[in-house]
PyMOL commands that place a pseudoatom at each C-alpha (Angstrom):
pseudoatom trace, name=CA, resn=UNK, resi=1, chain=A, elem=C, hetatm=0, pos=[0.000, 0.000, 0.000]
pseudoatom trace, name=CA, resn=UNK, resi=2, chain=A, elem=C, hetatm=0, pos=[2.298, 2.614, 0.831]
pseudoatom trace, name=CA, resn=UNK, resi=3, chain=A, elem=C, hetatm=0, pos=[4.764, 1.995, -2.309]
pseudoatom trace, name=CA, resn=UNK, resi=4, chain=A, elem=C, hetatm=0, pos=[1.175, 3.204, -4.132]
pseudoatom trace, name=CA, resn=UNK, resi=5, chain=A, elem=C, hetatm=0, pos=[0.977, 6.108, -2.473]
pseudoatom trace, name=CA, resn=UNK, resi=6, chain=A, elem=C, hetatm=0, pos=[2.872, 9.090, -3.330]
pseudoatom trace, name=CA, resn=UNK, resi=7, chain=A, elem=C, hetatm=0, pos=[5.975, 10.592, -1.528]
pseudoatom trace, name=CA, resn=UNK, resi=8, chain=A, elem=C, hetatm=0, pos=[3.867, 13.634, -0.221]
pseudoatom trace, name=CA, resn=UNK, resi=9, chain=A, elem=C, hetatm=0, pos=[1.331, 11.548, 0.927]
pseudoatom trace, name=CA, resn=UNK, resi=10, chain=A, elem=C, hetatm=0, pos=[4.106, 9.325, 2.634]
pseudoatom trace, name=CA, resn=UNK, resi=11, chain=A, elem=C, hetatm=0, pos=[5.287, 12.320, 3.974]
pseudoatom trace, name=CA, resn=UNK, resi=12, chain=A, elem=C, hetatm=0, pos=[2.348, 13.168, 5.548]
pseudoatom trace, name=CA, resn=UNK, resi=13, chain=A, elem=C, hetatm=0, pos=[1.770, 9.974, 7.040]
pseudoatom trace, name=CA, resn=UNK, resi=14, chain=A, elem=C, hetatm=0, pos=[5.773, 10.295, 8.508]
pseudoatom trace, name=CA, resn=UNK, resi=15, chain=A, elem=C, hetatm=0, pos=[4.686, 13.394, 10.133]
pseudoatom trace, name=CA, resn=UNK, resi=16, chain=A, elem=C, hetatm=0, pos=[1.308, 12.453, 11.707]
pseudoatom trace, name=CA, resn=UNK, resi=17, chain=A, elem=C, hetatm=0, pos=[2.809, 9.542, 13.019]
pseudoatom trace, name=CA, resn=UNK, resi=18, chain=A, elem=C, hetatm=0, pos=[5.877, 11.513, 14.435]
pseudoatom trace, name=CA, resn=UNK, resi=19, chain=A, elem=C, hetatm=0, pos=[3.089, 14.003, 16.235]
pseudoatom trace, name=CA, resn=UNK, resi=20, chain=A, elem=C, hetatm=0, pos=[1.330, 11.428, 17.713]
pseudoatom trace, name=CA, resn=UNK, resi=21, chain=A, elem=C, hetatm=0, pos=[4.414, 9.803, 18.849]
pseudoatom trace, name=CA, resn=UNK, resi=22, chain=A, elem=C, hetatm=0, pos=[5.807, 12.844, 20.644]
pseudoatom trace, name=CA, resn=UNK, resi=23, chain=A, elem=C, hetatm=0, pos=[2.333, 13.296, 22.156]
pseudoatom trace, name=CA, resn=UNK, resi=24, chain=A, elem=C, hetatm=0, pos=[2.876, 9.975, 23.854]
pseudoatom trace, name=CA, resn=UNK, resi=25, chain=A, elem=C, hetatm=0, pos=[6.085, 11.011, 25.015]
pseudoatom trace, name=CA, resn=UNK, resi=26, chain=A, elem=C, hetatm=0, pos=[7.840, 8.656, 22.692]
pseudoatom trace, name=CA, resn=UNK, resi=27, chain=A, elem=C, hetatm=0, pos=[10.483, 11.464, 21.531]
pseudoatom trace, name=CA, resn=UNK, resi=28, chain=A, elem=C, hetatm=0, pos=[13.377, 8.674, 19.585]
pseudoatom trace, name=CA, resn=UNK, resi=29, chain=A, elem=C, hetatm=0, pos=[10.521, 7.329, 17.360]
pseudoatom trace, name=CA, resn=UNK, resi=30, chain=A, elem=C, hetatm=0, pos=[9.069, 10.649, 16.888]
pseudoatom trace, name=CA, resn=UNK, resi=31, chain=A, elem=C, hetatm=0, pos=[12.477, 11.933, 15.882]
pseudoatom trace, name=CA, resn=UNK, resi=32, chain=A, elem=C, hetatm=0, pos=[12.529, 9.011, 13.385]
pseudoatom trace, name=CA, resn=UNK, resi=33, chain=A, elem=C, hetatm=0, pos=[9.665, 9.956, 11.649]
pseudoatom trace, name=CA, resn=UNK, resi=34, chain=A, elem=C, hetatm=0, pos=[9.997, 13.516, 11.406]
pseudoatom trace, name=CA, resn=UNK, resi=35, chain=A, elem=C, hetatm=0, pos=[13.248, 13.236, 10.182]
pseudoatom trace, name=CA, resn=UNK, resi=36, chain=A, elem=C, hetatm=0, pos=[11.726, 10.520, 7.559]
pseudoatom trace, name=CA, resn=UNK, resi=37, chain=A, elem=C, hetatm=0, pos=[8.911, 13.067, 6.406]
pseudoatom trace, name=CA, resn=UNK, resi=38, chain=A, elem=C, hetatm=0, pos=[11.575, 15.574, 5.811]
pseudoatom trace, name=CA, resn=UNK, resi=39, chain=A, elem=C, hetatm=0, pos=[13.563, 13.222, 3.647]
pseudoatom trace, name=CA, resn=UNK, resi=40, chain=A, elem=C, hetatm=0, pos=[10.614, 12.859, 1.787]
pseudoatom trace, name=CA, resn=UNK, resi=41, chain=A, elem=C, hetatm=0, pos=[9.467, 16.225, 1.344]
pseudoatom trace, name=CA, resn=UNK, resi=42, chain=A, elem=C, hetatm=0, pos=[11.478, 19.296, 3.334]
pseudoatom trace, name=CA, resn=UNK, resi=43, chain=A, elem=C, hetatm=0, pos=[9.132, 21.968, 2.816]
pseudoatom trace, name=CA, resn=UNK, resi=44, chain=A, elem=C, hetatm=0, pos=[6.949, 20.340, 6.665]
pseudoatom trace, name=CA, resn=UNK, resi=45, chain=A, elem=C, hetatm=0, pos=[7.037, 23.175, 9.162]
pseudoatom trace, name=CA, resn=UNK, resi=46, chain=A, elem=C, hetatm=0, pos=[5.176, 20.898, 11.348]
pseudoatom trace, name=CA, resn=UNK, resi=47, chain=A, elem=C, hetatm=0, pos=[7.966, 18.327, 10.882]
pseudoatom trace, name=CA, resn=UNK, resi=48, chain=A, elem=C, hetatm=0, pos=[10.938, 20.974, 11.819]
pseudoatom trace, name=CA, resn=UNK, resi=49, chain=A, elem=C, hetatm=0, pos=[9.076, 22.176, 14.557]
pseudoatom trace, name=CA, resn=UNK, resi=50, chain=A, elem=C, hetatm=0, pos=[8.908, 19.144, 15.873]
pseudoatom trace, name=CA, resn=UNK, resi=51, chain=A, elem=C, hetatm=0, pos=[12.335, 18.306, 15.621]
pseudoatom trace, name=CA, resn=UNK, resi=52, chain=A, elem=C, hetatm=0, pos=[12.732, 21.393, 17.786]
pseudoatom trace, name=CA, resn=UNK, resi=53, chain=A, elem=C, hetatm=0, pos=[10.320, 20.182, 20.645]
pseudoatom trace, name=CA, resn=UNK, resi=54, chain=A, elem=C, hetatm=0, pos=[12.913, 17.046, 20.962]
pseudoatom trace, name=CA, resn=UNK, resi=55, chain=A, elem=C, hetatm=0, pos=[16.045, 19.235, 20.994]
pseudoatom trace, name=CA, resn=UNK, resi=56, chain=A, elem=C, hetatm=0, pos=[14.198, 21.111, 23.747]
pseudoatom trace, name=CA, resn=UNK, resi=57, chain=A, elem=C, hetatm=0, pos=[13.707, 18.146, 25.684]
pseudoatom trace, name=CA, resn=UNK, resi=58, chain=A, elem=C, hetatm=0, pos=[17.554, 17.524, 25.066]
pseudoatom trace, name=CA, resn=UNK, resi=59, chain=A, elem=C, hetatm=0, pos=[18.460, 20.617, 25.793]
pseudoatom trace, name=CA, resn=UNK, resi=60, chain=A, elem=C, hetatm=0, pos=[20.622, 20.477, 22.295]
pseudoatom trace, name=CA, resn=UNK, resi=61, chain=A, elem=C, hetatm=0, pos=[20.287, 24.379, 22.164]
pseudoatom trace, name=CA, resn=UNK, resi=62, chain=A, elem=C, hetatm=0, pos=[21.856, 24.842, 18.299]
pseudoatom trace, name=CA, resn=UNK, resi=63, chain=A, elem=C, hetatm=0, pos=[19.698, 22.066, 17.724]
pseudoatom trace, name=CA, resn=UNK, resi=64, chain=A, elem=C, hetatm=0, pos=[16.786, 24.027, 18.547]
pseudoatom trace, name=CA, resn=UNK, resi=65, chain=A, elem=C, hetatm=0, pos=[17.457, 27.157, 17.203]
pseudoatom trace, name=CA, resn=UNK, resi=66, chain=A, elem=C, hetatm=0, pos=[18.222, 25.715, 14.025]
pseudoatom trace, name=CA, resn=UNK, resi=67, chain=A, elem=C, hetatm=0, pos=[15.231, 23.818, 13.836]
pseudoatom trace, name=CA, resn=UNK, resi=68, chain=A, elem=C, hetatm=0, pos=[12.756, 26.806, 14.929]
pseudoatom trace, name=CA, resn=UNK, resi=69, chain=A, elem=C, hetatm=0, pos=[14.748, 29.007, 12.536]
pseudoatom trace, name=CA, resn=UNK, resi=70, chain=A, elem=C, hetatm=0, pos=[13.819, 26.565, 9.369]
pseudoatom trace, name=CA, resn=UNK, resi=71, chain=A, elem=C, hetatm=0, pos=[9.925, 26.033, 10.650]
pseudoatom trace, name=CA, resn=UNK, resi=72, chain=A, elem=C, hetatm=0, pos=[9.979, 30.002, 10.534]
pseudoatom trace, name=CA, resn=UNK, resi=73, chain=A, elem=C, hetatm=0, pos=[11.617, 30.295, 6.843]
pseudoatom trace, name=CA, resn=UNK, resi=74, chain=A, elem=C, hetatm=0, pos=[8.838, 27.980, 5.773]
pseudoatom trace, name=CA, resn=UNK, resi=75, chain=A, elem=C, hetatm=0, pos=[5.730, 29.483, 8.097]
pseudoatom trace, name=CA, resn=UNK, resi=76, chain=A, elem=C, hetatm=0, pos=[6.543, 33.167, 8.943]
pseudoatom trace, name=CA, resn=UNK, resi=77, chain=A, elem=C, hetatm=0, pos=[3.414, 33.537, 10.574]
pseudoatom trace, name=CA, resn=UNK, resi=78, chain=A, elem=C, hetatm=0, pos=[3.744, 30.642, 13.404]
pseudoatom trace, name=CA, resn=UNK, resi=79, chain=A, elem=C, hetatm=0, pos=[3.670, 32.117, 16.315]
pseudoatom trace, name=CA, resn=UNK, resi=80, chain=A, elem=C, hetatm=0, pos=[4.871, 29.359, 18.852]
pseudoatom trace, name=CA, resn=UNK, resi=81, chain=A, elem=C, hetatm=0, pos=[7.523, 28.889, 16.735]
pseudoatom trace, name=CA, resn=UNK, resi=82, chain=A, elem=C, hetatm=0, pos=[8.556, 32.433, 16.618]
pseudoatom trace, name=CA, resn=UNK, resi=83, chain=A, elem=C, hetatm=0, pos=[7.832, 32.859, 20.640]
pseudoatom trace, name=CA, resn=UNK, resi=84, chain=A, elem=C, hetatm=0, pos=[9.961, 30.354, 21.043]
pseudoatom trace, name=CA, resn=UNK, resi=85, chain=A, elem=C, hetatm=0, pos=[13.212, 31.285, 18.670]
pseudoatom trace, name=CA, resn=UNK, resi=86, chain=A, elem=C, hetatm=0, pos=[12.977, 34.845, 19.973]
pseudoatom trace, name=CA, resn=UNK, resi=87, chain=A, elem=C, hetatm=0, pos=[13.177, 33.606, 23.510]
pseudoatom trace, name=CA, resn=UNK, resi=88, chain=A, elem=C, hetatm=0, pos=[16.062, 31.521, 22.703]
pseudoatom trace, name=CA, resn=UNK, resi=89, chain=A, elem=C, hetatm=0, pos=[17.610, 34.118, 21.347]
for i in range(1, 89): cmd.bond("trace and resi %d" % i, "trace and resi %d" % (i + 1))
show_as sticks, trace
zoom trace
């Protein structure tokens, strides 16, 4: 089924997977599928911000700014993400 489907759509599967994942505290396989969403299709603001929730929680500060800094090049207009990097900052 899923070699049917296209890589957006896998994408998008990568990513709701890797929210639900962190939602259950599961941050390694959430990582895992973020990361495989973005190797599928980079353009997921959802996916990098993500990505920066599980730096947080590692306290991998770069990490996190880098992350935040990419969800805001792709979604100006998010304003967690932008609450967030300015704190940081």
């Amino acid at each position: 089924m899923a070699a049917c489907s296209s890589p957006e759509q896998r994408a998008q599967q990568h990513l709701e997977s890797g929210i639900e994942l962190l939602e259950q505290g599961d941050k390694i396989k959430a990582s895992l599928e973020f990361r495989s969403a973005l190797q599928l299709k980079e353009d997921l603001p959802d996916a990098w911000y993500g990505l920066s929730q599980i730096e947080e929680a590692n306290q991998n500060w770069q990490a996190v700014a880098a992350t935040l800094k990419r969800t805001l090049e792709l979604d100006p207009k998010r304003i967690d993400a932008l609450t967030r990097y300015a704190r940081l900052m």
